[in-house]
N, C-alpha and C positions, 0 to 999 in steps of 0.2 A: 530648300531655302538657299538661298545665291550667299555669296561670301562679304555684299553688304547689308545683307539683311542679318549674319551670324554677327558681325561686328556690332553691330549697332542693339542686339538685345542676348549678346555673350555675357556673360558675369567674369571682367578682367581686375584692374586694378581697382575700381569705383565701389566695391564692397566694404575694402579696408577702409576706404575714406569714409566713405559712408554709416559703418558699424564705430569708426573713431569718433566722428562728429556725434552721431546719437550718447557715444559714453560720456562725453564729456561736455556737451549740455544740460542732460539729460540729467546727467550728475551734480551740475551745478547748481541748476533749478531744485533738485529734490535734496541738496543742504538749505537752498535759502529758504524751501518751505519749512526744512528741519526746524532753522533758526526761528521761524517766525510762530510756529506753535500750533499749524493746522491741523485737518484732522487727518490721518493715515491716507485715508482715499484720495488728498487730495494732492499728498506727494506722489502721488501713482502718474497724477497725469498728466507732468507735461514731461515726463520718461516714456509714456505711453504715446503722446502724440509724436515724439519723435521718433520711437518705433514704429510706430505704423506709415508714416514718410517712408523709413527706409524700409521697409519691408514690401511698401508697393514699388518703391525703385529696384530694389536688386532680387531678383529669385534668390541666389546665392542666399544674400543675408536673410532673407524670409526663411528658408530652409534650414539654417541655422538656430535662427532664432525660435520659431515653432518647436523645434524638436529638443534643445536648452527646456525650455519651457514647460513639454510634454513630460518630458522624462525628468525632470526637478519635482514634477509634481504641484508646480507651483501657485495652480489655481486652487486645490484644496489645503494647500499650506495656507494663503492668503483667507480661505473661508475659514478653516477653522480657528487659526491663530488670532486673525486681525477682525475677523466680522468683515471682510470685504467678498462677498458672493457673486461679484457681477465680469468676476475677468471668466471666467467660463464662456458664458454669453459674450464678451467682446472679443475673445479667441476665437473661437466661430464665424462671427460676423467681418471680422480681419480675416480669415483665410478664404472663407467666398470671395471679402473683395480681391483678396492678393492673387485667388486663384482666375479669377473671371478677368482680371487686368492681364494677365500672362497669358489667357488663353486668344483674349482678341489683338494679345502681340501677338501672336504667331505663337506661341510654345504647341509642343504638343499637349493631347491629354490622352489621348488611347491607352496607356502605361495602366489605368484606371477599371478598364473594363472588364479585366478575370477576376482583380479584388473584389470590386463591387456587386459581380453576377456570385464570387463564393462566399462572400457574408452575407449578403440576401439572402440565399439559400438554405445558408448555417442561421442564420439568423431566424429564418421563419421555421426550422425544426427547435429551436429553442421556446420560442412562441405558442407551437403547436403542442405544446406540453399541458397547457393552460387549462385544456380540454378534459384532464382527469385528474389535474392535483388538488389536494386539499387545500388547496388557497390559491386560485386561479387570479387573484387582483395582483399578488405577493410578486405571481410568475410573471404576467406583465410586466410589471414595475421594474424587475431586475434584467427583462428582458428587452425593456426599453433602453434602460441606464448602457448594456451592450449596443443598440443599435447606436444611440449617443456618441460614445468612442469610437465606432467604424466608420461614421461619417467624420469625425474631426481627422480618422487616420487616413482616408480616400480623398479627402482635403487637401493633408499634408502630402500626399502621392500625386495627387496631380500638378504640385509642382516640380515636383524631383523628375524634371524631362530629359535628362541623359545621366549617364555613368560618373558623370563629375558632379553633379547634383547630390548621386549616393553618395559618395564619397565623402561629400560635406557634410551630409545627414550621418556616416559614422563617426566621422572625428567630430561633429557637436555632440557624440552619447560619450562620448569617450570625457571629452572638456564638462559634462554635466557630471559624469561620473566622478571625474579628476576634482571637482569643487566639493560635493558631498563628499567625499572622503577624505579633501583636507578639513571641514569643519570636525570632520567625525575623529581626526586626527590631532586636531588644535585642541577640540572639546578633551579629549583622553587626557593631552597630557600637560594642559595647562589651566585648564574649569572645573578639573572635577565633574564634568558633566553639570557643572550647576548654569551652565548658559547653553540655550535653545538655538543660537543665531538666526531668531526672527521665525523658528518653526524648523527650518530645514535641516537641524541636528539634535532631532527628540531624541531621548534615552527613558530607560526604567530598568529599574531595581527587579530583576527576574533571578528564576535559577538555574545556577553554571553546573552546578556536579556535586549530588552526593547529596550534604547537608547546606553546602555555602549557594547564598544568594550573592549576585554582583550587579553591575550596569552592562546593562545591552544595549548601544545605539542602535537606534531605526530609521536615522537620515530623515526625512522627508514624511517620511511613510509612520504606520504606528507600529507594524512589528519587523522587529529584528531578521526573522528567517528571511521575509519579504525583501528588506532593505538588502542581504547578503544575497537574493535571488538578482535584483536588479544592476547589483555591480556583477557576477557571474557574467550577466550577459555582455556589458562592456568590458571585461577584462579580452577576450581575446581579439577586441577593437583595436585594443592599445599596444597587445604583444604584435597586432600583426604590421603598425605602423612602426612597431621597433625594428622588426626583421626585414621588412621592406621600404624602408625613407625613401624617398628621392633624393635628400642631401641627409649630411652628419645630423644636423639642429633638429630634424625632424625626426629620425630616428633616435635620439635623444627625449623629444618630445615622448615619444613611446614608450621611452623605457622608464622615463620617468611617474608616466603615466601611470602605465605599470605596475612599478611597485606601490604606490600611494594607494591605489585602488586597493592591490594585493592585502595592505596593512588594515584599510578600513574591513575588507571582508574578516580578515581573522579577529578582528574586534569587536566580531557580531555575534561569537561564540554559534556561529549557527554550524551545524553538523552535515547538515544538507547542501549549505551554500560551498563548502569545500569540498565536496564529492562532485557537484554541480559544476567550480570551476576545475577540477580534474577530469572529468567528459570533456570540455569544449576546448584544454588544453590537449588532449590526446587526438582530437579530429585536427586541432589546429597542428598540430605538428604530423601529424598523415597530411596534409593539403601541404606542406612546406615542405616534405622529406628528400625533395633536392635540392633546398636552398637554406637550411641551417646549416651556418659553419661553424668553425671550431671557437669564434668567437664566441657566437649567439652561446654556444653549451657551457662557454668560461663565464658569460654574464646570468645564464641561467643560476649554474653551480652559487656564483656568491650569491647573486638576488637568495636564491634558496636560505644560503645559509643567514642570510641577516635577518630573513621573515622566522625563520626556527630561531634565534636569538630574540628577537623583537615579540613573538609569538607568546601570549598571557599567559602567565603560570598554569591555569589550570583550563587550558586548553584541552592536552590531554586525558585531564583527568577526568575533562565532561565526556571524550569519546571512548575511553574506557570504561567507565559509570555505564553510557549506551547501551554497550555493545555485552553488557554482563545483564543487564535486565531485558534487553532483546532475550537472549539465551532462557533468561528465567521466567518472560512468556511465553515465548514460544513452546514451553514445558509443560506450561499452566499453570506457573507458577504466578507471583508479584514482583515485579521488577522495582527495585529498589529509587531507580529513578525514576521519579515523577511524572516528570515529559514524556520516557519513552513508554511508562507503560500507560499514562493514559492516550496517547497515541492507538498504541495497540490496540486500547478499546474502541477506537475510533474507528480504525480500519475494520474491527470485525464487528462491526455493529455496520458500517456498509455494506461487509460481505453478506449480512444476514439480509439486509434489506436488496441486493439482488437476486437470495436467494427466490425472495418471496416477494418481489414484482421483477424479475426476470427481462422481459421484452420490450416493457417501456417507462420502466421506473417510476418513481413517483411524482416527478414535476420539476423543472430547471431551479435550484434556490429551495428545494422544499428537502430537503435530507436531515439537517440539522432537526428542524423540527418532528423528526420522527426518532433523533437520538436517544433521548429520555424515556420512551418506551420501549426500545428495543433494548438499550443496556440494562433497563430492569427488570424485562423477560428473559435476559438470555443471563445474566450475574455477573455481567460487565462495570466499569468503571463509570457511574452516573455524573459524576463531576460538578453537580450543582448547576446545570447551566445546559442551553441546546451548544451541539458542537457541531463543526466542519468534520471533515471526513479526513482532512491532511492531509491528502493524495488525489489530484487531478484525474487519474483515470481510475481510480472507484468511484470519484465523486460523479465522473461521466454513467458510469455503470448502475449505481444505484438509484439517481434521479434521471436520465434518461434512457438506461435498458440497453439492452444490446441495439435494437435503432438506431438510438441516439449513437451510440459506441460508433456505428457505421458510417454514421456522419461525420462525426470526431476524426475515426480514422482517415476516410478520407480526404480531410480538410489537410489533416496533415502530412500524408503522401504524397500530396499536390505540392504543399509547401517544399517539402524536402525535393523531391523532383524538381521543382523550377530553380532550387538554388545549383542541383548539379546539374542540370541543363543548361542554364545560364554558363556556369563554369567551364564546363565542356567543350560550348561554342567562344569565348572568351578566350582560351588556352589555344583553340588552333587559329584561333587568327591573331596570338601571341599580342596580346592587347594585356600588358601583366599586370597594371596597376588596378585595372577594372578587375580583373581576375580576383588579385590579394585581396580587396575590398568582399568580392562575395562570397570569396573563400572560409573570410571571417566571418563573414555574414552567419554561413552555414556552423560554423562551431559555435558565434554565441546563441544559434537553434537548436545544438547541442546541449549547451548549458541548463538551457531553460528546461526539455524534457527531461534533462535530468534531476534538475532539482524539481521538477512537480511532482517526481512521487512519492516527496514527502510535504508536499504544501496546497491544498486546493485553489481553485480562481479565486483568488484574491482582488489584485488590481489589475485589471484588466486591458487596461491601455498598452501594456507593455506588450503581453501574448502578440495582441493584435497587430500592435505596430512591426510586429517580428514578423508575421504570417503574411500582413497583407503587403507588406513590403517585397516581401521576395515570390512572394505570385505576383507582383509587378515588373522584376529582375529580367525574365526573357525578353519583354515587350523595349522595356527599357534597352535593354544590349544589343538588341536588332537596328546593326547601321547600314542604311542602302551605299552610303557616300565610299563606307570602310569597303564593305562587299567589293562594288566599283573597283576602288584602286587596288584591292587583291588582285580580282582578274585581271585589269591590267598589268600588274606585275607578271600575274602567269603568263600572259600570252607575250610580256616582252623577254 
């Protein structure tokens, strides 16, 4: 594409204007319907029409906005909260159009073609399950609900047509994160948890450790682990825009990010989400370990110590509680904590049920329901209720078998490969900005496998938007134009 054809459908200064004029229209329209007493849906729409204006004008701002969106969660916040079911459907039908407007500019969309051949794929061994579980309509339906997300995430990918595109799509997870977490912050310490803000700052009354119950925010979402899984993945979004700015303001931007995120995760009391962000901060600091300075370790050091000052009393005392009825199941004993040992029973109530469907499990969505008879043949903990497995790869293992496992595996070796492939080729053609971005990429993939093996597929949108994203990442960072002006350098 010639250098007036990049002018003319680049995303330069026309975003900001663009994303200014919709907030403050947008905003202005949806107080005077406030004032006037309509009904909820109907403040939706002229914020909605001027979104979708600028979403067909700028990729940039569509790319932003979609992924705010995705990641807020904010079309089942809106259903469940408000009785408003139909932004789902108009999300969809906005990125067709925004995508098919950008394709007959000129964007690319090839970026699209490894995602969509590897979730079809994945997708149709999920499907093919159908064929021996005990509730072949069940397995559909949740296997539908997946194909759903893959398509709205192949959506969102065929507009992210270069390395600056990603880029944007990080720092929106980051800026969606940085907003739930000041709600989840504000709720803390000045609501009591007695205000929702509109859905996207649920809490409940669960238990912390021992004998004491307290409030868990769950952001967006309805459980807490989940909530603590999804900021994970944007924390090392934000450490890695602290460590690599382009200017002061933005590396500030980072750090501040950072820590807000950092605060809402410890106030999830989740056990997992903090092991979670300890994985994707340890690959993040292997991917940096020639460019943390003696600064970055002096802002770590205090961030540290304000988060242990700031850190809930009985933080502690829940992972202590853990880690003593881990001990006293793993003995055969009864773990004194609740969570952890009915956990336990969870996990070995999967392991039973691999033992005894082995090859192909019992059906995509179908494990739970076979909970209740396995923990009362085996004298495990029944719990009143069918359960999850609370581990992503048993939950693979015991409803799709070691097959399935094969699939799983590798969907996710592909993933991990094209994020270091990408990296790889990024670093020697010393391209550092696009690098940092993937770099991160790869750690908060880190995060995520590390907390699923204490949480099963829960919300799905995020896994995938992680996966099919970065099997897009080679196609994306392949520059003929870059390529070019190396050689010419070499040969001058």
């Amino acid at each position: 594409m010639g250098q007036a054809n990049s002018q003319v459908y680049d995303v330069g200064a026309a975003p900001s204007a663009v994303a200014l004029m919709v907030v403050l229209i947008g905003g202005m329209a949806i107080f005077a319907l406030f004032l006037s007493g309509l009904p909820a849906y109907m403040l939706l729409l002229p914020f909605a029409l001027c979104l979708a204006v600028a979403i067909v004008r700028s990729t940039g701002f569509a790319v932003i906005a979609f992924t705010v969106i995705i990641y807020m969660n904010a079309s089942a916040v809106l259903a469940n909260s408000h009785g408003i079911r139909i932004l789902g459907d108009l999300l969809a039908v906005l990125m067709i159009v925004a995508a098919s407007y950008h394709y007959l500019s000129g964007k690319r969309i090839d970026q699209v073609i490894v995602p969509l051949l590897a979730c079809s794929v994945y997708l149709a061994s999920l499907a093919a399950t159908a064929l021996y579980a005990r509730d072949p309509g069940a397995v559909l339906i949740k296997a539908l609900g997946s194909a759903k997300i893959c398509a709205v995430t192949v959506l969102l990918i065929a507009l992210i047509h270069s390395m600056k595109q990603f880029h944007k799509m990080c720092v929106a997870i980051v800026v969606a994160a940085m907003l739930m977490s000041t709600l989840t912050i504000v709720q803390y310490l000045y609501t009591g948890y007695s205000h929702d803000f509109a859905g996207f700052a649920i809490a409940s009354v669960q238990h912390v450790s021992g004998k004491m119950d307290g409030w868990r925010p769950s952001g967006p979402l309805t459980d807490p682990n989940f909530y603590a899984q999804i900021l994970v993945i944007a924390l090392p979004l934000a450490l890695q825009i602290m460590i690599s700015g382009a200017t002061r303001s933005y590396a500030i931007f980072g750090m501040v990010a950072s820590v807000i995120i950092m605060t809402a995760l410890l106030l999830t009391f989740s056990r997992g989400g903090l092991l979670g962000a300890a994985a994707s901060l340890l690959v993040l600091l292997f991917i940096n370990r020639h460019r943390i300075t003696r600064k970055h370790m002096m802002i770590a050091v205090l961030a540290g110590g304000v988060g242990l000052i700031a850190m809930p009393s009985h933080y502690l005392d829940r992972f202590n509680a853990g880690l003593s009825s881990l001990k006293q199941v793993s003995t055969g004993g009864i773990g004194k904590d609740a969570a952890i040992s009915g956990r336990a029973s969870e996990l070995l109530a999967a392991v039973y049920v691999v033992e005894k469907y082995p090859l192909l499990g019992v059906g995509y969505g179908e494990f739970k329901s076979y909970y209740q008879e396995v923990s009362i043949a085996r004298g495990l903990m029944a719990r009143g209720s069918d359960r999850e497995t609370h581990s992503l790869y048993l939950e693979v293992l015991s409803e799709r078998g070691i097959v399935g496992f094969l699939f799983f595996s590798t969907l996710m070796i592909l993933t991990v490969a094209s994020v270091l492939k990408t990296l790889s080729y990024l670093q020697r053609q010393r391209r550092v900005a696009a690098a940092n971005a993937v770099g991160a990429w790869g750690a908060a993939i880190a995060g995520y496998l590390a907390t699923s093996m204490f949480l099963h597929e829960g919300y799905a949108q995020y896994p995938w938007l992680l996966i099919l994203t970065a099997l897009a990442l080679p196609t994306l960072a392949w520059d003929p134009d870059y390529e070019r002006k190396l050689r010419g350098r070499a040969r001058a």
